[in-house]
N, C-alpha and C positions, 0 to 999 in steps of 0.2 A: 529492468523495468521498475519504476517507482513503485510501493505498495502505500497497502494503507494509513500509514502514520504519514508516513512522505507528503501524500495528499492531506492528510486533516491537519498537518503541521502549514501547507502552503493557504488551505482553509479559514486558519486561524492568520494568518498574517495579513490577507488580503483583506479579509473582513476590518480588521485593528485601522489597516490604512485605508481603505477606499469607501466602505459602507456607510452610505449617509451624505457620501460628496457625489457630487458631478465629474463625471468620469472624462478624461480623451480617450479615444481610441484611435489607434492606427494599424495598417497593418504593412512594416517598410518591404516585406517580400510578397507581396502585391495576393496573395493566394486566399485572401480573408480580407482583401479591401471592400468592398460590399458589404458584408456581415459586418465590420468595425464600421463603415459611416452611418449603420443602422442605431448602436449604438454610444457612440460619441457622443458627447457631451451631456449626457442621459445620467441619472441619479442610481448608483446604486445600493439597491433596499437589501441584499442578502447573498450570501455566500456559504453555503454547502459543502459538501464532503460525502458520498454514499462511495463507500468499497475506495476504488480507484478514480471513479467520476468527481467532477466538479461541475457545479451548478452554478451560477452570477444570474441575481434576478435582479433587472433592471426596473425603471420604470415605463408604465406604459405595458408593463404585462411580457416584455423581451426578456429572454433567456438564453445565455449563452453555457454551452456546454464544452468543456477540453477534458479530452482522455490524452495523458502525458504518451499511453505507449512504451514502446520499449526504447527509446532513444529521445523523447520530448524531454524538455525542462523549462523551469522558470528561476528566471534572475531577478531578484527583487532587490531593487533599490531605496534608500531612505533619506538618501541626500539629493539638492540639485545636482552636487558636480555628480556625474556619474557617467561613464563613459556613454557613446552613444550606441544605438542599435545596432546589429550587424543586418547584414542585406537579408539575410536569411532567417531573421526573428516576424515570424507568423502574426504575433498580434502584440500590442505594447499597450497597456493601462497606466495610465496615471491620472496624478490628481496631486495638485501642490508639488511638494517637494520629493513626491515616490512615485516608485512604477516600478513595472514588473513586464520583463522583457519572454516572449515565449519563442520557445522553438522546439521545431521537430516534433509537434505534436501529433499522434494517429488521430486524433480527434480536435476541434477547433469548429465550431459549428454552431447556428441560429435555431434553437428547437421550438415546438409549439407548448404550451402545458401539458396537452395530451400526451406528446411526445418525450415531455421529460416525464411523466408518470405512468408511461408503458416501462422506460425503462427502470426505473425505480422498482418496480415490481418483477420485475422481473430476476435484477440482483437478491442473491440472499442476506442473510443478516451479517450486518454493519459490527464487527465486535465494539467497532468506537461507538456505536450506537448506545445512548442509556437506555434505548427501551427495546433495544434488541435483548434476547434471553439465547439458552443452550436448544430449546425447545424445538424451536424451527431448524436450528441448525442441526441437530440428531434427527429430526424427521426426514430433512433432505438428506443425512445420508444414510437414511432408512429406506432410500427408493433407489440407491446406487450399489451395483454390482461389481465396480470395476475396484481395482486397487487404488486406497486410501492416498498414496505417494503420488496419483495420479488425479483424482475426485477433489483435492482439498486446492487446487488450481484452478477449478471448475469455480467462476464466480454468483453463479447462480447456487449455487450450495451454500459459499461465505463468501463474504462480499471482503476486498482489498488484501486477501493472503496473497501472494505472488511466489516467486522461485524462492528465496530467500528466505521467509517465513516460512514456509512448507519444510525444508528442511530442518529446519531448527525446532520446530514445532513437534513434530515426530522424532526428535530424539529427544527433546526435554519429556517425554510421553512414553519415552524406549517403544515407542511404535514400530513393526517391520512394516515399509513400504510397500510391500507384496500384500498384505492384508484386505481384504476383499472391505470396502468401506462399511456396507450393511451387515458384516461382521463384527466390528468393533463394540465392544462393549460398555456400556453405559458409564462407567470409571473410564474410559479411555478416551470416550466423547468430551465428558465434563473437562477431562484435565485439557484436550485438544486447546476446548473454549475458553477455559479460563487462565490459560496461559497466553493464549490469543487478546485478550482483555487488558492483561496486566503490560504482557511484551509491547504492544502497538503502542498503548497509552503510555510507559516510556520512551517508546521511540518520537514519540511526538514531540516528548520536553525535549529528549537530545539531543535531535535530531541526526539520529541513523540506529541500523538496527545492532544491539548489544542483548548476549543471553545468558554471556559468563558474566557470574561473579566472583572477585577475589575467593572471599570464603568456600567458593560452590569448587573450586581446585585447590585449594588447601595451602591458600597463602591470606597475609593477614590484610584485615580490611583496612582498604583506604588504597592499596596497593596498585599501582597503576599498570594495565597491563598493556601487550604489545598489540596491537590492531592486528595483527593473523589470531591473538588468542581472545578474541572479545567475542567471539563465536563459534561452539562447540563445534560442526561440522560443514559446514558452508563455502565451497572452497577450500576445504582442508584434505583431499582426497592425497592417498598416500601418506599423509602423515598421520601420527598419531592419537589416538583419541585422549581426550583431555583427563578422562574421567577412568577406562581401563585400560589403555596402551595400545589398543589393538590398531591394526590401521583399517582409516578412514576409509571405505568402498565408495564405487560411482556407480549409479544407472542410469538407467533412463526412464519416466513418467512423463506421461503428456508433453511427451516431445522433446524434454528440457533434461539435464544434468541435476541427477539429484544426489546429493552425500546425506552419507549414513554409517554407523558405526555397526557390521555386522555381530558384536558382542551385546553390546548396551543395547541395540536392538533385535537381538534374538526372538523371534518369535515363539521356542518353546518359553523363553525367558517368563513371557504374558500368559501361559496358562496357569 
């Protein structure tokens, strides 16, 4: 599932290309033709990014809402030539010489204002947010009892962490998985948050998630490494860990495959 750079990277693009123009819309697999002749041709004033949601507010007060899900994407184009839709692309934006082709979205939808600010409220803090703080995010997991490996997938806790980020996050943290969240200590929140801060707002310029660096495994900067090692433990189960040799362990949290390095993250290691 895309997380939240993923989102505020497609945020930032759309915005760049279409805000401020007269939009087309279509929809070639017919499942959103309605909602697109709603807004077709219609000027759009802003483009959003909360957690994993996106927001296109048109004019006329229309608001379109897409949750990628766990298998949606978007194709953005920046030239005329570009191939065409496929039968199966949900909704198609453009304007001039770009567009942006969707598919397989769990969400594609007409909201009201009210409706987009029930939901907004209801997500927790946005790391990519400037005026999100640690604040709210250590209160909500000040009211959750379950394990942390499990809690930080919960988006009404923090808004755009996904499977990916949660793993990575809890080892840069040497956090154990098992750790009841309203247990975590106030050093463990902070560092959650603020690697959460820094990690996303990288993934956004690079578009994908990276947590290793050269220096941080003990080869010289600049050093380019292999795509299985640009991530401490994610997908790395069975092999070894980057940082003490140990191998990589798998569980399970909130339903999903989570890695973790049962040495680095020792939990008598945090007392």
């Amino acid at each position: 599932m895309p997380e939240g750079d993923t989102i505020h990277r497609h945020a930032r693009n759309h915005r760049d290309l279409f805000v401020g123009r007269n939009v087309a819309a279509s929809s070639p697999q017919g499942r959103f033709s309605a909602g697109a002749s709603h807004i077709n041709g219609k000027r759009l004033e802003a483009v959003e990014a909360v957690g994993k949601h996106l927001f296109y507010t048109f004019e006329k007060r229309l608001m379109l809402h897409v949750h990628l899900g766990l298998v949606g994407s978007f194709r953005t184009h920046r030239t005329i030539e570009r191939p065409a839709p496929s039968r199966g692309t949900r909704l198609v934006l453009s304007a001039g010489d770009a567009a942006a082709y969707l598919t397989g979205p769990m969400k594609c939808e007409l909201l009201d204002r009210i409706e987009v600010h029930r939901l907004k409220e209801w997500l927790g803090p946005d790391p990519l947010d400037p005026e999100a703080d640690v604040g709210e995010f250590a209160s909500n997991l000040a009211t959750r009892t379950g394990p942390i490996g499990a809690v930080l997938l919960d988006q009404d806790v923090i808004a755009g962490i996904g499977n990916v980020w949660r793993a990575e996050l809890l080892f840069l943290c040497h956090i154990d998985p098992d750790t009841p969240a309203n247990e975590l200590t106030s050093g463990q929140v902070d560092c959650l948050w603020t690697h959460a801060v820094t990690g996303l707002q990288h993934g956004v310029e690079v578009g994908q998630i990276e947590t290793v660096t050269p220096q941080a495994i003990g080869l010289p900067k600049g050093t380019q490494l292999r795509p299985s090692d640009k991530r401490y433990v994610y997908k790395r189960g069975g092999h070894g860990c980057l940082l003490c040799g140990a191998e990589i362990a798998v569980s399970r949290h909130g339903g999903r495959a989570l890695f973790y390095c049962p040495q680095c993250q020792d939990p008598l290691k945090a007392q």
